[in-house]
Each structure stands twice: as structure tokens, then as C-alpha cells.
C-alpha positions in Angstrom: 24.2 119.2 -45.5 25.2 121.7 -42.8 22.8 122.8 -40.0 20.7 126.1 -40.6 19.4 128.3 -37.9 16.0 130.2 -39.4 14.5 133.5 -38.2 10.9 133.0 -37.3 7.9 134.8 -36.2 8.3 132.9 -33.0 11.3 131.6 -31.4 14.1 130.4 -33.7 13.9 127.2 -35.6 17.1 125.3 -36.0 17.2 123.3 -40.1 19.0 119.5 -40.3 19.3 117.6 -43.1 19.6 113.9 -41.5 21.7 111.4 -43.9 19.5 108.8 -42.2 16.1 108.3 -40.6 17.5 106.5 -37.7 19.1 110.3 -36.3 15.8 110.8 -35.1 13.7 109.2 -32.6 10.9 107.1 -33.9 8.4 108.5 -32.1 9.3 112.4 -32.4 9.1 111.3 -36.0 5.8 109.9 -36.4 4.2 112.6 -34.3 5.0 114.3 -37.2 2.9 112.0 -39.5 -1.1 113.0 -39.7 -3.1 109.9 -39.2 -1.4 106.3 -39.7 0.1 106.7 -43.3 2.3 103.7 -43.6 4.8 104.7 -46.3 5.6 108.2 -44.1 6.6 106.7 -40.8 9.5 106.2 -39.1 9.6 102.2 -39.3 9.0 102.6 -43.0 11.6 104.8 -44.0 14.1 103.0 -41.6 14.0 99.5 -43.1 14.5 100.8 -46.3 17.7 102.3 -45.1 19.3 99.9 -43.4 18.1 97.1 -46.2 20.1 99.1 -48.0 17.2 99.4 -50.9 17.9 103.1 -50.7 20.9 105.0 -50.1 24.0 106.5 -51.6 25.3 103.2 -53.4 22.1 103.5 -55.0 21.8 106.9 -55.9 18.9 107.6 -53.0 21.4 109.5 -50.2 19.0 110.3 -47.6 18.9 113.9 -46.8 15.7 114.5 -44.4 14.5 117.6 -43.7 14.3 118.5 -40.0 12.7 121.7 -38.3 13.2 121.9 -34.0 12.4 124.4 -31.6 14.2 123.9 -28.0 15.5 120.8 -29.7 11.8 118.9 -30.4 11.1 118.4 -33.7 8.2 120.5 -34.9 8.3 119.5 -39.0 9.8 117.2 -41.4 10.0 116.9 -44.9 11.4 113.5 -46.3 14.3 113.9 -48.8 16.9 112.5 -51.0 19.4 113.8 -52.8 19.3 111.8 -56.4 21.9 110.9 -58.8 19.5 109.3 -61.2 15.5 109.5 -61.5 14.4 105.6 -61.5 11.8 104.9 -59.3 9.7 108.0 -58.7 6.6 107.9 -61.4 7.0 111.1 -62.3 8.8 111.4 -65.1 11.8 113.9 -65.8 14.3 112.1 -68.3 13.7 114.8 -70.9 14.7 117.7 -68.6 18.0 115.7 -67.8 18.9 115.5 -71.1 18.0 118.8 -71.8 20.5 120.0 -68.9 23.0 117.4 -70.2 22.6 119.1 -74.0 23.5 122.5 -72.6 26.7 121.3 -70.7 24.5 121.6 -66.8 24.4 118.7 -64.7 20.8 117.7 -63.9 22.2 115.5 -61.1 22.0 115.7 -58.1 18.8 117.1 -57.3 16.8 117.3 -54.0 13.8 114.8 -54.1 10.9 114.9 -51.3 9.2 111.5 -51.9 8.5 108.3 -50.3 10.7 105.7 -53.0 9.1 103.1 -54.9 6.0 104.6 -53.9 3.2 106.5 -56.2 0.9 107.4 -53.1 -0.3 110.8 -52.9 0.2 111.9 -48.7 1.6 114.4 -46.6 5.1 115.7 -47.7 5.4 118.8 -45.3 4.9 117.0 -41.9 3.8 119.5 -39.3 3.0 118.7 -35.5 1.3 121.3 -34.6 -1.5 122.4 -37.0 -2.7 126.1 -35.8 1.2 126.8 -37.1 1.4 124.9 -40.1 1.4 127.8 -42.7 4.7 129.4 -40.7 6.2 125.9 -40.4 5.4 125.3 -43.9 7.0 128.1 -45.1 10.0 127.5 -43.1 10.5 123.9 -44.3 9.6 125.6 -48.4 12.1 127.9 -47.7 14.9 126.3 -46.1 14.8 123.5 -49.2 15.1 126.2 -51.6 17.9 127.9 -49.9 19.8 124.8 -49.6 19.6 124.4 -53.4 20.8 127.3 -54.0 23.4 127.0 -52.0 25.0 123.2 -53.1 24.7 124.3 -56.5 21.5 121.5 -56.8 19.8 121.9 -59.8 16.1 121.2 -58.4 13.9 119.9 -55.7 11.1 118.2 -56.7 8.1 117.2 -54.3 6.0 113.9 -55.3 2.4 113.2 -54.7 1.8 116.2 -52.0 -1.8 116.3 -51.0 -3.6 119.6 -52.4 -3.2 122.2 -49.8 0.4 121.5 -49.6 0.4 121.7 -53.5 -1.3 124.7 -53.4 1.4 126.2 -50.7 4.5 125.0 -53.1 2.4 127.0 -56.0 2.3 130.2 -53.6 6.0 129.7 -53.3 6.7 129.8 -56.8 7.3 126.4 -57.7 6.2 124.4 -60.9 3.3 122.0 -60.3 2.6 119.1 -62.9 -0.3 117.2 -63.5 -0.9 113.5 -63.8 -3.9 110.6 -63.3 -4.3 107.7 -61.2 -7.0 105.4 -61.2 -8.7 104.9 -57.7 -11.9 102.6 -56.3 -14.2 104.2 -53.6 -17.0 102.7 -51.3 -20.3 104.3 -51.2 -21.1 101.4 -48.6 -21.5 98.3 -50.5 -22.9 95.2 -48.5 -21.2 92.7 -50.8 -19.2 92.7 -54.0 -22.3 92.1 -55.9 -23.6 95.1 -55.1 -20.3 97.1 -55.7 -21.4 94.9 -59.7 -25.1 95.7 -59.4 -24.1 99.3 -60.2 -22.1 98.1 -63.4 -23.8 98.3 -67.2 -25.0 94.4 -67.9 -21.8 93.7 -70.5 -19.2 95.2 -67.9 -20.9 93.4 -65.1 -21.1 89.9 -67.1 -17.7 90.8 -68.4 -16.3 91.3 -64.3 -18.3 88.2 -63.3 -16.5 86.0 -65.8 -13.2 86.7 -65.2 -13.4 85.9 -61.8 -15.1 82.6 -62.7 -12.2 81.7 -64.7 -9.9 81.7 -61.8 -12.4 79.6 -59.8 -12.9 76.9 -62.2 -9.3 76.7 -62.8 -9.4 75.6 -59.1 -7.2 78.4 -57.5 -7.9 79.8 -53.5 -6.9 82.6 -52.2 -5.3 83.2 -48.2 -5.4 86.2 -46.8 -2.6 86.9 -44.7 -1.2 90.4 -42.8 3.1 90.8 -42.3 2.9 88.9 -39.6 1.6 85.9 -40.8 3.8 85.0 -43.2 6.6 82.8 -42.4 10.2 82.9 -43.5 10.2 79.8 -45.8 7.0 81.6 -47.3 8.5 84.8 -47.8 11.1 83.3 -49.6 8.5 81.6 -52.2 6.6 85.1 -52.6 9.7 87.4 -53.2 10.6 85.2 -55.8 7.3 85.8 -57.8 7.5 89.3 -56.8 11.4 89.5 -57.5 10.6 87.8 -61.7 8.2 90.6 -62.2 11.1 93.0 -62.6 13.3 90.5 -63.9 11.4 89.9 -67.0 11.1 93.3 -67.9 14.9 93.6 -67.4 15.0 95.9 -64.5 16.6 94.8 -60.9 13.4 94.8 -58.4 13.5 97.6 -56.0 12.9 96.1 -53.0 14.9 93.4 -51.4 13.5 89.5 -49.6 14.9 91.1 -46.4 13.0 94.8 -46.7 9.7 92.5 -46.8 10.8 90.4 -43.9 11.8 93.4 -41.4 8.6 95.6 -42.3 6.2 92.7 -42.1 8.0 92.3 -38.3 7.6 96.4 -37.7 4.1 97.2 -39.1 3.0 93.6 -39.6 -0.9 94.9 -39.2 -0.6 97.6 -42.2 1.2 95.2 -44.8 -1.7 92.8 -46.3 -0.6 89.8 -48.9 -3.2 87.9 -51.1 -1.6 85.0 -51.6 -3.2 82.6 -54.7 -2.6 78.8 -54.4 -3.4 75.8 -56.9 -3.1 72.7 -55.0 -2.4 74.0 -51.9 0.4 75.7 -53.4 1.5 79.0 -53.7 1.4 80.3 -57.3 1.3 84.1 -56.9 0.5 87.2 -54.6 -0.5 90.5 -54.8 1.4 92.6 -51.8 -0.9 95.6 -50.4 -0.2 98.1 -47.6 -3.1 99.4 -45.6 -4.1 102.0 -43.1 -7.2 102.9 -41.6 -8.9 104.3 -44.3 -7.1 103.0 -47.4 -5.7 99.9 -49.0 -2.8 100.8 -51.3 -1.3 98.0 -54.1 1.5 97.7 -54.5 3.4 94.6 -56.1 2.2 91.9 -57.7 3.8 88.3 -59.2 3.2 84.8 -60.2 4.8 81.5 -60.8 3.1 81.2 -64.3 0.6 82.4 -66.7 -2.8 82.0 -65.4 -6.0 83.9 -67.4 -7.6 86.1 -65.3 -4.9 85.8 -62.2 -4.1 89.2 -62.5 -7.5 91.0 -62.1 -8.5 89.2 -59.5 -5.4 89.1 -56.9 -4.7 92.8 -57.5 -8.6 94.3 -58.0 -11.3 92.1 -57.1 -9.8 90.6 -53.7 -8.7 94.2 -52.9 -12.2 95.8 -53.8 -13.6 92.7 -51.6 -11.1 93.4 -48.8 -12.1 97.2 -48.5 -15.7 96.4 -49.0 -15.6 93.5 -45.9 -13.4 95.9 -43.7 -15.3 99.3 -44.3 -12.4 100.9 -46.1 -13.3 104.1 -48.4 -10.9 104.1 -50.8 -8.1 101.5 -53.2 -5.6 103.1 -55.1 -4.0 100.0 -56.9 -1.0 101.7 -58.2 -0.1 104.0 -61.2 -1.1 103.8 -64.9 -2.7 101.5 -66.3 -6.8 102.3 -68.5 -7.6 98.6 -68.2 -8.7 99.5 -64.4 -11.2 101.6 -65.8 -13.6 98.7 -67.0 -13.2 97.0 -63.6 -14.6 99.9 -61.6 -11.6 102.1 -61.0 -12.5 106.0 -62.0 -9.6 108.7 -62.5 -8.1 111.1 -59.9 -5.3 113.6 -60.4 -2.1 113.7 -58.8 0.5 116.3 -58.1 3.9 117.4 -57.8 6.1 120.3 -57.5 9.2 121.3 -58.6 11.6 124.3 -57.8 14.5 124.6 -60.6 17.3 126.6 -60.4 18.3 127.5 -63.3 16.0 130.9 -64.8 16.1 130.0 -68.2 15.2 125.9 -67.6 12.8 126.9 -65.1 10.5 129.4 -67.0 10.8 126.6 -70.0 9.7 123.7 -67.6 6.8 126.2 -66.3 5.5 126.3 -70.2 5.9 122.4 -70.6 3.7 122.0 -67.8 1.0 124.2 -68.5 1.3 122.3 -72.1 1.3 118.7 -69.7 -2.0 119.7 -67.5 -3.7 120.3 -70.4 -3.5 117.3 -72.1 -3.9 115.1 -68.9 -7.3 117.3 -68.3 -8.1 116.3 -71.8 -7.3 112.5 -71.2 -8.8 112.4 -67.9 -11.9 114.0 -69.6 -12.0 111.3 -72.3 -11.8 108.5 -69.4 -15.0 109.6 -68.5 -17.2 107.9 -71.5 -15.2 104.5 -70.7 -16.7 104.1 -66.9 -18.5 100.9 -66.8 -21.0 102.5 -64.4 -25.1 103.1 -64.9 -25.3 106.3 -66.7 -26.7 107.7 -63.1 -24.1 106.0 -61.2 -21.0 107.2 -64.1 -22.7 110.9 -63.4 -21.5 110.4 -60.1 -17.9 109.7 -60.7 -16.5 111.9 -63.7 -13.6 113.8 -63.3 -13.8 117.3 -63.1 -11.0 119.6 -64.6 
């Protein structure tokens, strides 16, 4: 996309779009990044570039968003332009057909999301916070514009936190509504405690699944990135590689993606790795930052009972509760978290679409969306496996 030069309150603001992380400097970049998000930095986005897991062969043409000032970067949106909609979790194959129906072309569109990645986090990345709502706006703005201008049919932004949501609402874009299913710490010594706030069934029902991974004689190492050998990483990719595989889908991620970000931010990716024997027969692949531990991908060599639960929930809640961190989000979907202490938080996105008539008709659908996730999220709230004092403590609000 061509270079834009945007009038401001203060001095001008030159637009890029980048066709590849790697035109900016890594650490002009992540000063752009609040706190240590993982999924948002530079290294991240870089290795799945030149792993070639995203990019235009695979219909994820990197199109960053760039704002300078004197040439230094002052804010950054992440962005691709899409040719098909696999691998964001929010879901818009209906309005594709609907465009392909009518004779439009739905694709491309304009996507601001990490790929592969359900998190909700910063989308509009903004170094200097007393001028975030100008910068904001300029970033909002200059998106929109270049939709308009390509002849895109959208631009959608994925998992936002909620004053950025909030901004895309003020600027006239769509927001949908969705649930997640997240654990938190209220400062549990032990995981025994975390289960002493548990009903007696959910709690006996919690205790003996993890019993029957135990008695079935399987250990569990826990390893960071860069731990993990190559002759290892080889084994685990190929558990993690037949998950997709056997529900006929290629895996998103490539053996030498994991390899590369395990060597850049080997202290943020975290691998449960289960072994019978001695050897491996699955893992559970978790990123982390300082506050948060994040699943991701999970696979195993075989059936085991129980396997599941406790190498993607119960060694995660046990890893936050060890390591003081506040908060698990173990990935999308998914009501049989509920019953292992998981309780429901809403997501977000936005979307801007060009088109009048499809845009006041997407607008309806997801007024008609929220409220049926509100009522869902509503119902999850008699499930929680909490004390009724503790559950009181935990239910969704609309």
C-alpha cells in the first residue's frame, strides 16, 4: 500500500503499510507494545514471517500499519490483508457468502489481528500515552481511508482490549460479541486450595481425574523454549502437527516456527511435556508473560483418559498458582472448562464494512449476536462448580 502523509493537531504524521515486520526495527517496534505481550512483538510477528506460516502464499500478506513523526515510529496497528478467513476465531463465512450471492467480492479484506491467536491485547499500539486518543484516531482513520481507497471490502479488528473497543465504536465501526472461558488467582497457596473452593462432587470429580493420570504412571517435565532440544522438538511437533491432521486441516504452525521462537523469546514460551516411561507421549504448548499464561496447542501420541485435562488445565492452573500469575486463558470455546474452574469473559471485535447496504445489515446481526451470547454467558453462570459464596463472586455480568 502507498505511503500517506496525515494532517494532525501536531506536526504531521507520515502512514506506511509495511509488507513485512522485518521493515522496522525491532526495538522501535516493541516500544510500541504496552507491557511484555508475547504474541504483539516484534520477534513474534517476525518468525512467523520468515517461517513462511503467514504470508501471501498463504493468504496472510502482511500489511502493518505504521504511524512516524520525524521518522520515529509513534503507533502501529498489525495487519493483513486476507484472501480467506481460516484462522482468526471470529467467525465471518456467512458474510462472504453473502457478498459472493450478490456478485461483491468479500476478499481481500484488511485484518488487524495476531494469526492463530484468540488473545484479547493491544491492537492500536501507541508509545506515547498522554496522545493516545489523537494517535488512535490517526491509526482508525488512516485504515478506513485505505479501504476505501483499494476497493477492500472491510477491516476487521480481533480481540482489542475494551477502551480500544470502545474508540472503534466511537468511530462507527461494528463491534461483535463473543465468550472465552478464563481462570484467575485470588492467591491460592496450593492447588488444593484453588479445589477447596469447589462444591464436594466437582471437587471429588477434579481430584479423580487427575488421579487417573497418576496411576496410569505418567510424569510431567516442565520445560521453557529454551530447553527443549532439537531431537525433542521434532517428537512434540509431531503430536502437535496430528492434532490438525485428524481433524483434516493442515496445522498452522510449522516444526521450524517453534524452533526459531523458542531461540527468540525462549523465557515466554512454556511446554508441559507428559511422559510414560521416560518417554514423551504428549504436551501442552503455553506462552507466558508476566501476568498471564496463555494455551495454546495441545497433542498426544495416543489416547490416554484424563491426559487432556490435566496437561492443558490442571498443570497450567498449578503453574500460575506456583509462579504468582493472575490470570489462564486456555484458548477459545470449549463449556467443559466450566466444571474445572474456568468462568466466562467476553471478547471483542470490530469491524468497518464498506459497502452501506452490507454494513447496516451486519450492524442488525450483531446486535441479534450480543444478545444471544449475553444470554449464553448468563446461562454459564448456574454451571460454575464454585461454593454458592465463591460462584457469587465470579458471574458474568451483561
Amino acid at each position: 500500500m502507498p505511503t500517506d502523509t496525515l494532517s494532525a493537531t501536531t506536526p504531521t504524521l507520515t502512514a506506511r503499510f509495511l509488507d513485512g515486520i522485518a521493515a522496522v526495527d525491532a526495538a522501535q517496534w516493541n516500544a510500541l507494545v504496552a507491557g511484555d505481550a508475547p504474541f504483539l512483538r516484534h520477534e513474534f510477528l517476525l518468525t512467523l514471517e520468515e517461517t513462511g506460516c503467514v504470508g501471501a502464499g498463504n493468504g496472510w500478506t502482511p500489511q502493518h500499519l505504521l504511524l512516524s513523526e520525524d521518522r520515529r515510529p509513534v503507533a502501529a496497528v498489525p495487519g493483513y490483508l486476507k484472501s480467506h478467513s481460516r484462522g482468526e476465531f471470529v467467525f465471518d463465512f456467512s458474510w462472504a457468502n453473502a457478498y459472493h450471492q450478490h456478485g461483491l467480492a468479500y476478499y481481500p479484506k484488511l485484518l488487524s489481528a495476531i494469526p492463530f491467536t484468540p488473545v484479547t491485547g493491544p491492537r492500536l499500539l501507541v508509545a506515547d500515552a498522554s496522545r493516545r486518543r489523537e494517535l488512535e484516531d490517526a491509526l482508525v482513520r488512516t485504515a478506513k481511508e485505505a479501504v476505501k481507497r483499494l476497493g477492500l471490502s472491510s477491516w476487521h479488528v480481533l480481540f482489542p482490549q475494551d477502551h480500544e473497543a470502545a474508540q472503534l465504536e466511537r468511530a462507527g465501526m461494528t463491534l461483535r460479541r463473543d465468550v472465552q472461558f478464563h481462570w484467575h488467582n485470588r492467591g491460592y497457596g496450593s492447588f488444593e486450595d484453588f479445589l477447596a473452593t469447589f462444591t464436594a462432587e466437582k471437587r471429588k470429580k477434579a481430584r479423580r481425574e487427575r488421579r487417573r493420570v497418576a496411576e496410569a504412571g505418567i510424569t510431567f517435565d516442565t520445560l521453557t523454549g529454551g530447553e527443549v532440544d532439537a531431537a525433542l522438538w521434532r517428537r512434540l511437533y509431531g503430536f502437535y502437527a496430528d492434532t490438525f491432521h485428524r481433524h483434516g486441516h493442515r496445522p498452522y504452525l510449522n516444526l521450524e516456527f517453534f524452533r526459531r521462537i523458542a531461540t527468540r523469546l525462549p523465557e515466554s514460551l512454556l511446554l508441559k511435556v507428559a511422559r510414560l516411561g521416560g518417554e514423551p507421549i504428549a504436551v501442552a504448548i503455553f506462552f507466558q508473560d508476566a501476568t498471564c499464561l496463555y494455551g495454546r496447542y495441545w497433542g498426544a501420541g495416543g489416547e490416554y483418559h484424563s491426559l487432556h485435562f490435566e496437561a492443558c488445565y490442571y498443570q497450567g492452573i498449578e503453574h500460575c498458582i506456583q509462579h504468582g500469575l493472575a490470570r489462564f486463558e486456555p484458548g477459545t470455546q470449549g463449556e467443559h472448562k466450566v466444571p474445572r474452574g474456568f468462568v466466562p469473559a467476553y471478547t471483542r471485535s470490530a469491524h468497518f464494512i464498506a459497502h452501506p447496504g452490507f454494513s447496516a445489515a451486519i450492524r442488525e446481526f450483531a446486535g441479534r449476536e450480543a444478545r444471544a451470547v449475553e444470554e449464553y454467558a448468563q446461562g454459564i453462570n448456574d454451571h460454575l462448580p464454585f461454593h454458592r459464596e465463591e460462584a457469587g463472586d465470579w458471574r458474568i455480568e451483561p
